[in-house]
N, CA, C, O and CB atoms as a CASP TS submission, in Angstrom:
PFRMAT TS
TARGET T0000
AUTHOR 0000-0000-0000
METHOD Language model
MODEL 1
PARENT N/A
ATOM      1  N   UNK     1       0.817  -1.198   0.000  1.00  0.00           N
ATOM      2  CA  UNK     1       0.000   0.000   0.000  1.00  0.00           C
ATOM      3  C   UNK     1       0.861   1.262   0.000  1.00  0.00           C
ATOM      4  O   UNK     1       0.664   2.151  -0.829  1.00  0.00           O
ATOM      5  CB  UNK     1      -0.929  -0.002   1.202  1.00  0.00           C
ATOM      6  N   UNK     2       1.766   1.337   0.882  1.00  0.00           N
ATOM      7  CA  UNK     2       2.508   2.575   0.994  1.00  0.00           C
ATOM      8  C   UNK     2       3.569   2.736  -0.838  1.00  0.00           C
ATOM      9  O   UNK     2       3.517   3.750  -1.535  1.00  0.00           O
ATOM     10  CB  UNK     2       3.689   2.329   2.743  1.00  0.00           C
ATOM     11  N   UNK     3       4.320   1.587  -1.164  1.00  0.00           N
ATOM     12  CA  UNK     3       4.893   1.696  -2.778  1.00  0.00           C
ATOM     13  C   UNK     3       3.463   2.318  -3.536  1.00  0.00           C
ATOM     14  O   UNK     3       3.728   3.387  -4.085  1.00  0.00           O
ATOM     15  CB  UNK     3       5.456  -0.176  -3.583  1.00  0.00           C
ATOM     16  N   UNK     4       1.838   1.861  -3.722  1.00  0.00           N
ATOM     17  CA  UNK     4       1.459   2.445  -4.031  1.00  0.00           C
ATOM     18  C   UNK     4       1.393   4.228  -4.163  1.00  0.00           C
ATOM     19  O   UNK     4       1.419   5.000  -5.121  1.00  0.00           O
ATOM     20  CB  UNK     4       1.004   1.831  -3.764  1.00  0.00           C
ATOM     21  N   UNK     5       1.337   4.327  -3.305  1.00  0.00           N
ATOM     22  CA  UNK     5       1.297   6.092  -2.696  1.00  0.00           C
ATOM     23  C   UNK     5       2.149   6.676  -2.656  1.00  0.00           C
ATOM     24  O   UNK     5       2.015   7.861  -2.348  1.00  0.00           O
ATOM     25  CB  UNK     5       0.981   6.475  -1.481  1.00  0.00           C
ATOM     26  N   UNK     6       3.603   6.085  -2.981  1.00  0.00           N
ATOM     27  CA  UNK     6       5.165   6.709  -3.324  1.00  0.00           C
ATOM     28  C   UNK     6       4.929   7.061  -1.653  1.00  0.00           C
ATOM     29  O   UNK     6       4.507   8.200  -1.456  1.00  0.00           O
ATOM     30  CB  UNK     6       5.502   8.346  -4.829  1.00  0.00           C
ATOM     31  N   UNK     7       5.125   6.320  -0.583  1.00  0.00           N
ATOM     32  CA  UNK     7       5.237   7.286   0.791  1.00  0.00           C
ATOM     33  C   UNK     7       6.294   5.948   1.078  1.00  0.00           C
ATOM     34  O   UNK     7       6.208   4.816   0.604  1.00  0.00           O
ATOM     35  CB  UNK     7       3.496   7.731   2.098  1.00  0.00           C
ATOM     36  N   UNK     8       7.254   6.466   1.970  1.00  0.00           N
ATOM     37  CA  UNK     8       8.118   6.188   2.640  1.00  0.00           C
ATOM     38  C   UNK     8       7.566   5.225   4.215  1.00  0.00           C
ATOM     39  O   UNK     8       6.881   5.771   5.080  1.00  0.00           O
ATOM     40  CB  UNK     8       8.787   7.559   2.743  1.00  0.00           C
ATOM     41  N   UNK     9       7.901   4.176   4.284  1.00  0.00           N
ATOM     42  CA  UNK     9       8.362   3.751   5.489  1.00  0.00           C
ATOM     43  C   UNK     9       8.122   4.060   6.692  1.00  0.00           C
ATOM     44  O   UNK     9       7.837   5.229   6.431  1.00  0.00           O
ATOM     45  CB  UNK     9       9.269   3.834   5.499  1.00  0.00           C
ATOM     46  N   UNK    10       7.945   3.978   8.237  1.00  0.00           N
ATOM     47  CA  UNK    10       8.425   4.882   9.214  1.00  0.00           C
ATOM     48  C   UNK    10      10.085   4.494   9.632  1.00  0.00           C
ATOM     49  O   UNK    10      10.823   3.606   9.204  1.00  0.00           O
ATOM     50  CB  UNK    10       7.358   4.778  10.526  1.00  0.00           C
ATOM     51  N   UNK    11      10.254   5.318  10.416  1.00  0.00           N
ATOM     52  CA  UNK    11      11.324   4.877  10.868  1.00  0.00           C
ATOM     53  C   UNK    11      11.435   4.325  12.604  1.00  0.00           C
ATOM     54  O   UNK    11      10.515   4.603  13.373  1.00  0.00           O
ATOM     55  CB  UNK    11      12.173   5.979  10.502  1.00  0.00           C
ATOM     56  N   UNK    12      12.026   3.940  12.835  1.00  0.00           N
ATOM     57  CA  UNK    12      11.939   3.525  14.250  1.00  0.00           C
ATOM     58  C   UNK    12      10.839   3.875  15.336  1.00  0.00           C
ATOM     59  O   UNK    12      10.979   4.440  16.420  1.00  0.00           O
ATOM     60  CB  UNK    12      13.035   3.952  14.751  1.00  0.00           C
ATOM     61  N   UNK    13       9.846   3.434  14.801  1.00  0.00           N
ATOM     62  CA  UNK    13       9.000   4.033  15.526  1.00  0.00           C
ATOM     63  C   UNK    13       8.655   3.136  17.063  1.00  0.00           C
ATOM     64  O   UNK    13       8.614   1.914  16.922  1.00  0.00           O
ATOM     65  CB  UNK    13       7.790   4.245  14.543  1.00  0.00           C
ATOM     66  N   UNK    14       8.455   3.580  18.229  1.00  0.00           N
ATOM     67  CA  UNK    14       8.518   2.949  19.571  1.00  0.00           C
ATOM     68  C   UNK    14       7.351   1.994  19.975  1.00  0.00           C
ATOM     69  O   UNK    14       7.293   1.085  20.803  1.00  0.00           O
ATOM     70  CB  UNK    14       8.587   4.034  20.578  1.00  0.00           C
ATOM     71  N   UNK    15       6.293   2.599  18.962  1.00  0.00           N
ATOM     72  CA  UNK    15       5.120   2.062  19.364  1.00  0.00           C
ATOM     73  C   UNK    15       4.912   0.967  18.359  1.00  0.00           C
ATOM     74  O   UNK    15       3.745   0.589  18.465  1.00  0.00           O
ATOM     75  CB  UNK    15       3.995   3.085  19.452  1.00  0.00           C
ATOM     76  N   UNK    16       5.473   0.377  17.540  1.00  0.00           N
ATOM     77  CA  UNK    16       5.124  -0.700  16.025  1.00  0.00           C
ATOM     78  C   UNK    16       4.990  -2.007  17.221  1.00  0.00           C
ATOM     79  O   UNK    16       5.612  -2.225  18.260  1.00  0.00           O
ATOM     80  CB  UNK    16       6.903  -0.966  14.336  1.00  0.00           C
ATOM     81  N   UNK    17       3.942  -2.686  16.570  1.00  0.00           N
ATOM     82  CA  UNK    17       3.777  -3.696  17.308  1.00  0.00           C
ATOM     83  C   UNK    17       5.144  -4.889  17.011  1.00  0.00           C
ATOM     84  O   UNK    17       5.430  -5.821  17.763  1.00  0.00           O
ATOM     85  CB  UNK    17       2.254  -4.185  16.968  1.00  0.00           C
ATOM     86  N   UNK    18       5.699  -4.607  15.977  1.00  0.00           N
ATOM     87  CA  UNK    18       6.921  -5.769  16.447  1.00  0.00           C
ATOM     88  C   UNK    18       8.089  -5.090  16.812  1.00  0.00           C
ATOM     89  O   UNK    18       8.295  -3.919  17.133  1.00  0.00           O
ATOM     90  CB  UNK    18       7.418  -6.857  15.242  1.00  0.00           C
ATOM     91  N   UNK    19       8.941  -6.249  16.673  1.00  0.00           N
ATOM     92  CA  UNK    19      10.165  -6.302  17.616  1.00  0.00           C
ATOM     93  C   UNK    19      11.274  -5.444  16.009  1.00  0.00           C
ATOM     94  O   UNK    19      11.475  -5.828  14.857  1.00  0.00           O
ATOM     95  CB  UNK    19      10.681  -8.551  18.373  1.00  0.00           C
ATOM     96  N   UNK    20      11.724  -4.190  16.804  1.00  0.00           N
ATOM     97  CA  UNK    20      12.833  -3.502  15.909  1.00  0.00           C
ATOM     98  C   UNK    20      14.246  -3.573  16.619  1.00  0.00           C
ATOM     99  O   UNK    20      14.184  -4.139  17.710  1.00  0.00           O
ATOM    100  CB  UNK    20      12.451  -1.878  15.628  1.00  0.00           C
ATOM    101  N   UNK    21      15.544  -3.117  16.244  1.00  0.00           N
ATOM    102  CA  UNK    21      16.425  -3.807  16.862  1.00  0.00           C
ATOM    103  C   UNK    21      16.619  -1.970  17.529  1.00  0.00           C
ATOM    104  O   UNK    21      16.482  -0.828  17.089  1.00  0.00           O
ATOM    105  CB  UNK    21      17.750  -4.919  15.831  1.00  0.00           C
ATOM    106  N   UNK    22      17.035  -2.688  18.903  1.00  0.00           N
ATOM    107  CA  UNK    22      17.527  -0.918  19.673  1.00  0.00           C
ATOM    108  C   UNK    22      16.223  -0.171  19.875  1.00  0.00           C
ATOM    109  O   UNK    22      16.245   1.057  19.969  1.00  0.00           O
ATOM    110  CB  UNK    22      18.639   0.326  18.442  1.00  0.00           C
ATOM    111  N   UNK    23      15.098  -0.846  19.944  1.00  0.00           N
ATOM    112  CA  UNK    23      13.606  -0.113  20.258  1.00  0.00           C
ATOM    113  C   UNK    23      13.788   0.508  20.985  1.00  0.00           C
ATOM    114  O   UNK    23      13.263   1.600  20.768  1.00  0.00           O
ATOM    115  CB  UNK    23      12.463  -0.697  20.659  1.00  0.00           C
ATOM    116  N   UNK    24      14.677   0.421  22.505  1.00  0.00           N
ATOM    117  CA  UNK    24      14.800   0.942  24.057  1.00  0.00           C
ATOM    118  C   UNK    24      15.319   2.308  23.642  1.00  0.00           C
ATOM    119  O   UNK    24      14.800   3.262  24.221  1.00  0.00           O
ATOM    120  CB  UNK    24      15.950   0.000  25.223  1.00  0.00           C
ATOM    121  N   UNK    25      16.348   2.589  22.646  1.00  0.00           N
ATOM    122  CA  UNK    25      16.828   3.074  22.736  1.00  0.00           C
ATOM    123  C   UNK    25      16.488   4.559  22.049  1.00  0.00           C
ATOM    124  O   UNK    25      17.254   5.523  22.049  1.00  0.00           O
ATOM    125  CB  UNK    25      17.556   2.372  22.647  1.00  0.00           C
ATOM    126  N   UNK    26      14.966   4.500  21.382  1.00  0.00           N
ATOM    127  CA  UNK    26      14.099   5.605  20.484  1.00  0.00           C
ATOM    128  C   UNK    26      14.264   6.763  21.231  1.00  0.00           C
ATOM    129  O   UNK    26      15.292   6.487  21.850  1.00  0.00           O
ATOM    130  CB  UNK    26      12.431   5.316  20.262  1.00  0.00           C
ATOM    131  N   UNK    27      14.025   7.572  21.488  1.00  0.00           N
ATOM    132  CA  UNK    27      14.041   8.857  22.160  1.00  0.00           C
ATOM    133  C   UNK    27      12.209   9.092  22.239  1.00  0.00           C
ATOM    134  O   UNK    27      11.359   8.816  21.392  1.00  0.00           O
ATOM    135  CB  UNK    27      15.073  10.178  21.124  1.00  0.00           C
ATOM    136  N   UNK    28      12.088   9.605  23.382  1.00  0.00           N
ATOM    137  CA  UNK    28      10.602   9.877  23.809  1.00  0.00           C
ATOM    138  C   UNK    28      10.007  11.365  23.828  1.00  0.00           C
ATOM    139  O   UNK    28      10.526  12.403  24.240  1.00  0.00           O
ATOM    140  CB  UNK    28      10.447   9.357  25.234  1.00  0.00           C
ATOM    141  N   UNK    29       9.098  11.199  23.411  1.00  0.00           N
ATOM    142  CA  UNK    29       8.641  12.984  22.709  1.00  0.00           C
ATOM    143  C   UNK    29       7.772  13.170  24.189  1.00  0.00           C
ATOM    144  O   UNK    29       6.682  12.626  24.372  1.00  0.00           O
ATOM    145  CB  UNK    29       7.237  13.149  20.655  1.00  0.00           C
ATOM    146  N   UNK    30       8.423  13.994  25.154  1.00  0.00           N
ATOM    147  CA  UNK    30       8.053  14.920  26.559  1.00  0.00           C
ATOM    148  C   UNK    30       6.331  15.716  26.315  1.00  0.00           C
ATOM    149  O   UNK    30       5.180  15.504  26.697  1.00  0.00           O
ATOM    150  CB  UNK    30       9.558  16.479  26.732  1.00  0.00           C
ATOM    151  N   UNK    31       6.891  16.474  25.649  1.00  0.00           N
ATOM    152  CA  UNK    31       6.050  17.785  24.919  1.00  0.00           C
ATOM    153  C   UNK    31       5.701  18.001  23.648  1.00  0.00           C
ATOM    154  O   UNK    31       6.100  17.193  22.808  1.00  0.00           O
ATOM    155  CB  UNK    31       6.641  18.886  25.031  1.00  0.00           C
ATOM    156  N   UNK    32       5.066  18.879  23.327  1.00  0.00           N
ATOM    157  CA  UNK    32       4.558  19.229  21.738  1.00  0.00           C
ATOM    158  C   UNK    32       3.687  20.365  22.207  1.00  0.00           C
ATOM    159  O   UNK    32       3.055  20.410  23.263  1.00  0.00           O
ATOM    160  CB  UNK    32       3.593  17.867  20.740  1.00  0.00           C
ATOM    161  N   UNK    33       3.761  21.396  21.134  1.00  0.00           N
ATOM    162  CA  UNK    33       2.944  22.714  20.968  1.00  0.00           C
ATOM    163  C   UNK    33       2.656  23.056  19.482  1.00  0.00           C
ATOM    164  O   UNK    33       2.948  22.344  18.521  1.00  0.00           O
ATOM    165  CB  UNK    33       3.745  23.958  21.618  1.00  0.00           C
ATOM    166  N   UNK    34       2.119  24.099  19.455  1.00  0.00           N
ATOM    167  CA  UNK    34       2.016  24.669  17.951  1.00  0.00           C
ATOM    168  C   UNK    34       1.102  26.031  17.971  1.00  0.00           C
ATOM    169  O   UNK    34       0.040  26.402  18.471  1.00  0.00           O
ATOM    170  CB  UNK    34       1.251  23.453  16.864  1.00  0.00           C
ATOM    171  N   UNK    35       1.838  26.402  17.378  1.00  0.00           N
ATOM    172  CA  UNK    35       1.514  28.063  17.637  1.00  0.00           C
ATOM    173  C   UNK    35       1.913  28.972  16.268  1.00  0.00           C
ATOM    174  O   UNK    35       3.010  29.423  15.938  1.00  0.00           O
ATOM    175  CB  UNK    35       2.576  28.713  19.082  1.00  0.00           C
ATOM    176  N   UNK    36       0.523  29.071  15.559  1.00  0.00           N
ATOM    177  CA  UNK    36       0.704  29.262  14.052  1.00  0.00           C
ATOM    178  C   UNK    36       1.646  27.980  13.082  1.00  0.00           C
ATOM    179  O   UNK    36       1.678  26.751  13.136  1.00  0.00           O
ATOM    180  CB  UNK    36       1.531  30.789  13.959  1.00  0.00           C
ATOM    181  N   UNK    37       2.127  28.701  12.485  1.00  0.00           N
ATOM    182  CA  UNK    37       2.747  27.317  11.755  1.00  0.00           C
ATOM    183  C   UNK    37       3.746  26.751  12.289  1.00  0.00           C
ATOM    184  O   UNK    37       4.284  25.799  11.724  1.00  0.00           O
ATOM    185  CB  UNK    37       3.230  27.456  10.449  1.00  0.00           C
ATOM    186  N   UNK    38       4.162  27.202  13.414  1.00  0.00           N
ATOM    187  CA  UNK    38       5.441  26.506  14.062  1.00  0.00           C
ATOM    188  C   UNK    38       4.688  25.445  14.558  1.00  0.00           C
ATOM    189  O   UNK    38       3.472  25.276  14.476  1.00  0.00           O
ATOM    190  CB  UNK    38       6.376  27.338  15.259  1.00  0.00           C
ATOM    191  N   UNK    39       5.691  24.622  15.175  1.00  0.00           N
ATOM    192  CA  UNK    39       5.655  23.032  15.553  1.00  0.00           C
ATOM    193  C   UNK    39       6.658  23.063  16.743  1.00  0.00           C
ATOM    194  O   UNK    39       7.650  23.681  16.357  1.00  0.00           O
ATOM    195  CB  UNK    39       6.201  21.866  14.196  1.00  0.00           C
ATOM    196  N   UNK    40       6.760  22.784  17.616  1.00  0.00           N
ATOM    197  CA  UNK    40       7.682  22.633  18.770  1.00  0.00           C
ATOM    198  C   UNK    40       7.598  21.392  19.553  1.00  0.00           C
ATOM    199  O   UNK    40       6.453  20.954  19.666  1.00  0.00           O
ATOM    200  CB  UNK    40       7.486  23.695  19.676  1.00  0.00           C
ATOM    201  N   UNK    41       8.405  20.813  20.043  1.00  0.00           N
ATOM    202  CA  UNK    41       8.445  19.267  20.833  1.00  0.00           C
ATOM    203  C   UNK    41       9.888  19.573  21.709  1.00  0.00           C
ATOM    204  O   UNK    41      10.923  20.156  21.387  1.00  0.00           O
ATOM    205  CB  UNK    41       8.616  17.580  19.502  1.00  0.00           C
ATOM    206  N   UNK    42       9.591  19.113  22.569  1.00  0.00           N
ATOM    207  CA  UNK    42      10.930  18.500  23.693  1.00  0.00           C
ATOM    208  C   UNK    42      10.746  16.835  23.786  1.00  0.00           C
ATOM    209  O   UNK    42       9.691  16.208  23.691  1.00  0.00           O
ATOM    210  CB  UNK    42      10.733  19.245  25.645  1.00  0.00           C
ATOM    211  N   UNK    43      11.877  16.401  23.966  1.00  0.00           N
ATOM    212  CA  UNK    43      11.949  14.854  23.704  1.00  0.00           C
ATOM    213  C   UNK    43      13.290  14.327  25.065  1.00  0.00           C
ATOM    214  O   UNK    43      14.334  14.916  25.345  1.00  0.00           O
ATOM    215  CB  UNK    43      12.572  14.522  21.633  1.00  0.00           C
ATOM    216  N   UNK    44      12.827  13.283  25.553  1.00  0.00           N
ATOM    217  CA  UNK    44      13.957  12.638  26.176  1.00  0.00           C
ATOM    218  C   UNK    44      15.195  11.644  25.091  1.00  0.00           C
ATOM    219  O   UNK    44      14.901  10.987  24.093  1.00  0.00           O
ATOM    220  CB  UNK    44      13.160  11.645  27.305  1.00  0.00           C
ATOM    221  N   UNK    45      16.252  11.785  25.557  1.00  0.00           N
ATOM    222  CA  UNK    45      17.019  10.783  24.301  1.00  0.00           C
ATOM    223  C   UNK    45      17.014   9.656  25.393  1.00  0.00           C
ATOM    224  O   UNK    45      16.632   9.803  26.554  1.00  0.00           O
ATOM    225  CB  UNK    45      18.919  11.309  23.504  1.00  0.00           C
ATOM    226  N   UNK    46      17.408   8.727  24.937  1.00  0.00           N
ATOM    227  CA  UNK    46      17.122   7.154  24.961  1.00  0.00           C
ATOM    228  C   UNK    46      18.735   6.456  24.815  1.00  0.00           C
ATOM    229  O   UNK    46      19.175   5.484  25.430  1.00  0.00           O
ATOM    230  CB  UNK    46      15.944   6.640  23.460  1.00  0.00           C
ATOM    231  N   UNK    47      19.223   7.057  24.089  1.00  0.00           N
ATOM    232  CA  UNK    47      20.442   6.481  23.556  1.00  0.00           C
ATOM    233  C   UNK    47      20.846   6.474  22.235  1.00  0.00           C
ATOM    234  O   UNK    47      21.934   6.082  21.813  1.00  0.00           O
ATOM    235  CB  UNK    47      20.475   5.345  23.837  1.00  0.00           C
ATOM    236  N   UNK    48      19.332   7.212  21.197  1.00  0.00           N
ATOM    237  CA  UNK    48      19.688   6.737  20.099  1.00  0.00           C
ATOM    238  C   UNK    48      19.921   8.244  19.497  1.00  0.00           C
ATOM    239  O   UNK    48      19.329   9.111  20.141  1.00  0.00           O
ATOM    240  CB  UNK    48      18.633   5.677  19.423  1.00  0.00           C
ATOM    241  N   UNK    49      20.569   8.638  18.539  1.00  0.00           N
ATOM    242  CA  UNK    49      20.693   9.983  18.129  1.00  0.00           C
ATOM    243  C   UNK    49      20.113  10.602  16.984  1.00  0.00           C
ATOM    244  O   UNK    49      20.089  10.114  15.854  1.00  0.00           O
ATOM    245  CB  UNK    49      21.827  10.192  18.015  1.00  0.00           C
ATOM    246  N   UNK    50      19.470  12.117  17.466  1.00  0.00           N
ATOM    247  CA  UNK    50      18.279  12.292  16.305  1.00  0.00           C
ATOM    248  C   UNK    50      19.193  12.779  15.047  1.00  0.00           C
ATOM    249  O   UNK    50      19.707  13.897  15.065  1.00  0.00           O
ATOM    250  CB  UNK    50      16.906  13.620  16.757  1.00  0.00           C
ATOM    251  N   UNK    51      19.335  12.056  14.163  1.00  0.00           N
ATOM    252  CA  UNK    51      20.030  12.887  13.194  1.00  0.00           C
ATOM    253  C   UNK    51      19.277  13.261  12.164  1.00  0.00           C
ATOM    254  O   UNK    51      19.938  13.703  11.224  1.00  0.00           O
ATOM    255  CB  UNK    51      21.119  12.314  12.684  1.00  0.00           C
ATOM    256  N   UNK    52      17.726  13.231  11.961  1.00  0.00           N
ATOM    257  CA  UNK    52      16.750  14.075  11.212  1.00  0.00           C
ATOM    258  C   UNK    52      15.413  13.671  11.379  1.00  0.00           C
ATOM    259  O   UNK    52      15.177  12.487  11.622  1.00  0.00           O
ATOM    260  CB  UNK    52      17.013  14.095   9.810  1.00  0.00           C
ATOM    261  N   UNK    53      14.380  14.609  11.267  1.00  0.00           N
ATOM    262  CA  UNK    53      13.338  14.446  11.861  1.00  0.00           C
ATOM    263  C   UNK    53      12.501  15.101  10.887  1.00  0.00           C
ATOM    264  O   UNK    53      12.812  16.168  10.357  1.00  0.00           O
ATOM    265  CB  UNK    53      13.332  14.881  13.201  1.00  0.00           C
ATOM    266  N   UNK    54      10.898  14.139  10.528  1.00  0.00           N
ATOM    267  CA  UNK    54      10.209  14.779  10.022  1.00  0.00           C
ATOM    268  C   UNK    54       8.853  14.947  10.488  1.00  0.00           C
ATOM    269  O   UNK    54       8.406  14.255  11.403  1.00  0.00           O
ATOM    270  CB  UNK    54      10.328  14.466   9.045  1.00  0.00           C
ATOM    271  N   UNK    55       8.066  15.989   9.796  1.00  0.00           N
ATOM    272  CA  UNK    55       6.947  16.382  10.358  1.00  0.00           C
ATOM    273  C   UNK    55       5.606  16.143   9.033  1.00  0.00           C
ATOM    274  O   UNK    55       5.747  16.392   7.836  1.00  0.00           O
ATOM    275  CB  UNK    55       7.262  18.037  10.930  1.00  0.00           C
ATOM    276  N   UNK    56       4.364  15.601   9.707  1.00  0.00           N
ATOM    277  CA  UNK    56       3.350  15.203   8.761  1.00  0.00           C
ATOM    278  C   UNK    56       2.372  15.172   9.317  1.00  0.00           C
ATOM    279  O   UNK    56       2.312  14.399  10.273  1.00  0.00           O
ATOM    280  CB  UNK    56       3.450  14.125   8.132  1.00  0.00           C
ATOM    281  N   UNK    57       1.454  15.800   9.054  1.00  0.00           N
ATOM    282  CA  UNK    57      -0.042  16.285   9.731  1.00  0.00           C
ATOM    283  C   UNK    57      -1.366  15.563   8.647  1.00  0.00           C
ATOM    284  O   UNK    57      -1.414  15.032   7.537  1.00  0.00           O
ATOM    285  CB  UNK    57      -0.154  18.419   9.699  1.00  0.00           C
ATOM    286  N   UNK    58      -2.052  15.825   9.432  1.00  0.00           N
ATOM    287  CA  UNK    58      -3.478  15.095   8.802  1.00  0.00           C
ATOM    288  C   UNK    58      -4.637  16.039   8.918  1.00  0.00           C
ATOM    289  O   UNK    58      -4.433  17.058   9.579  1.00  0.00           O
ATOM    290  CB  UNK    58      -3.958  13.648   9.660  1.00  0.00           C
ATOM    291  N   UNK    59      -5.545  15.906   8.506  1.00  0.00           N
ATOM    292  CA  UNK    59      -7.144  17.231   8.539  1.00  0.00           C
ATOM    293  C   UNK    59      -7.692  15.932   9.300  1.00  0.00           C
ATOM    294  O   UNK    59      -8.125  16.396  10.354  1.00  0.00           O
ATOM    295  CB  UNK    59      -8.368  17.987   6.514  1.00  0.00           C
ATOM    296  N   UNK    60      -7.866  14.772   9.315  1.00  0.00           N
ATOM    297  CA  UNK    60      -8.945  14.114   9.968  1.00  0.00           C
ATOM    298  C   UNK    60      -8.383  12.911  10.543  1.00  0.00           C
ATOM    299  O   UNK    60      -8.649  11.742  10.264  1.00  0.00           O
ATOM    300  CB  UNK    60     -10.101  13.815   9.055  1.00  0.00           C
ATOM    301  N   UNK    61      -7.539  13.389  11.415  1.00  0.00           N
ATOM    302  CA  UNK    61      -6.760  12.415  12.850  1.00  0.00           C
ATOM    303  C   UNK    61      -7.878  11.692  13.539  1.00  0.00           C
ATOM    304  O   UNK    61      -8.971  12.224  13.732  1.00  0.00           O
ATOM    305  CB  UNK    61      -5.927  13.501  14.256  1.00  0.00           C
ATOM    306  N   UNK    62      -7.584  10.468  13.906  1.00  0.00           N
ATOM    307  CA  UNK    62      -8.609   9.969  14.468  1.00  0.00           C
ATOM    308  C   UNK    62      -9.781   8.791  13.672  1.00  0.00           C
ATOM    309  O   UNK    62     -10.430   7.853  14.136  1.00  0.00           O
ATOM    310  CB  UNK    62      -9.175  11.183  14.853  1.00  0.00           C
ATOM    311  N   UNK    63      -9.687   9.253  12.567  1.00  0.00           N
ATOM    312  CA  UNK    63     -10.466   8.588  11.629  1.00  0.00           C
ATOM    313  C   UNK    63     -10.160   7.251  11.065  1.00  0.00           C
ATOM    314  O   UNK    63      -9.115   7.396  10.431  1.00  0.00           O
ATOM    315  CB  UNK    63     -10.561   9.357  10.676  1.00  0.00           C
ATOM    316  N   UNK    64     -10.529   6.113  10.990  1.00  0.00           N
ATOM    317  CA  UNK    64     -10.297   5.246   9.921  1.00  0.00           C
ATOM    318  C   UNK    64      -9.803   5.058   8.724  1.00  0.00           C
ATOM    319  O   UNK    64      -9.269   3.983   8.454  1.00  0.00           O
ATOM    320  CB  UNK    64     -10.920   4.999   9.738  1.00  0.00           C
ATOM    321  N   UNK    65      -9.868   5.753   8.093  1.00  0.00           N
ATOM    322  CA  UNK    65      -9.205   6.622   7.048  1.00  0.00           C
ATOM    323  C   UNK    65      -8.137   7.513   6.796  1.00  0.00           C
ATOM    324  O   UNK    65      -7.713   7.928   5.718  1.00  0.00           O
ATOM    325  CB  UNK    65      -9.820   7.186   6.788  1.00  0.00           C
ATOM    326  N   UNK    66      -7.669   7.807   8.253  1.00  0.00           N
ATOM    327  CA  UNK    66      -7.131   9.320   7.926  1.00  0.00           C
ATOM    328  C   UNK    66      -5.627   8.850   7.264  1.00  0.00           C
ATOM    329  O   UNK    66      -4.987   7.824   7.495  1.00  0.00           O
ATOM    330  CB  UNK    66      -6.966  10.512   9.570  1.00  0.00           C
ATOM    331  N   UNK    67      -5.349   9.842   6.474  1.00  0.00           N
ATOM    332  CA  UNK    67      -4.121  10.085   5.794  1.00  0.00           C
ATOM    333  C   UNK    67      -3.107  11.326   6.547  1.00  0.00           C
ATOM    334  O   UNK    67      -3.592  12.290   7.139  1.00  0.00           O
ATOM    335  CB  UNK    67      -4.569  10.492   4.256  1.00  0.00           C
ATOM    336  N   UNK    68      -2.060  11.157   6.437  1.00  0.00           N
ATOM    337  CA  UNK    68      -0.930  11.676   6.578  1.00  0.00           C
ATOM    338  C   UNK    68      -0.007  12.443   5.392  1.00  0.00           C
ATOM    339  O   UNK    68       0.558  11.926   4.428  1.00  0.00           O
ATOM    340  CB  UNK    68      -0.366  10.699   7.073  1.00  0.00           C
ATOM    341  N   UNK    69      -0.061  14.092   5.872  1.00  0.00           N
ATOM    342  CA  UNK    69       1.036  14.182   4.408  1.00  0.00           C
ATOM    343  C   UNK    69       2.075  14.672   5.097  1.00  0.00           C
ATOM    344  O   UNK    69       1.944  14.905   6.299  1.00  0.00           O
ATOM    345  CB  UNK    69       0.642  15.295   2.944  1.00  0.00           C
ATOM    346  N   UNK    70       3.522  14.952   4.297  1.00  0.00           N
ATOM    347  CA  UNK    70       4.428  15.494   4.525  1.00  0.00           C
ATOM    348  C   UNK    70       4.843  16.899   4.752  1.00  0.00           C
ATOM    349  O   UNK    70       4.903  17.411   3.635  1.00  0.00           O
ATOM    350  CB  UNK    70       4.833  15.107   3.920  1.00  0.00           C
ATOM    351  N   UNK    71       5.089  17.578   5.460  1.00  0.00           N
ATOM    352  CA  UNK    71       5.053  19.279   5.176  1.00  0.00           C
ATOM    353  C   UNK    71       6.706  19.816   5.331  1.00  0.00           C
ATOM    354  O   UNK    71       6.985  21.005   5.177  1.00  0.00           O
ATOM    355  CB  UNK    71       3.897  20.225   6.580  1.00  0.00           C
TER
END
């Protein structure tokens, strides 16, 4: 489904129901705000190091359906 839609993968994500290697070691998102178009988060590190991070919002979170795009 996702090769359909040209979308990428996640990446290490903490919550995937299986087993990824170094899961312990994800970094944990504290906080989050947003205030106009900014985006802000504080995160605990874990062990693992953020070396890039992306951001992707949805109009109808929550939904069965909902989609995710990239911004």
């Amino acid at each position: 489904m996702l090769e359909g839609m040209k979308a990428s993968y996640p990446y290490y994500n903490p919550d995937v129901k299986y087993q990824l290697p170094k899961k312990e070691a994800v970094y944990t998102v504290l906080t989050t705000a947003q205030q106009g178009n900014s985006v802000e988060l504080t995160y605990q590190g874990n062990g693992a190091k953020v070396v890039r991070a992306n951001l992707f919002s949805t109009l109808n979170g929550g939904a069965p359906d909902q989609e995710w795009f990239p911004q």
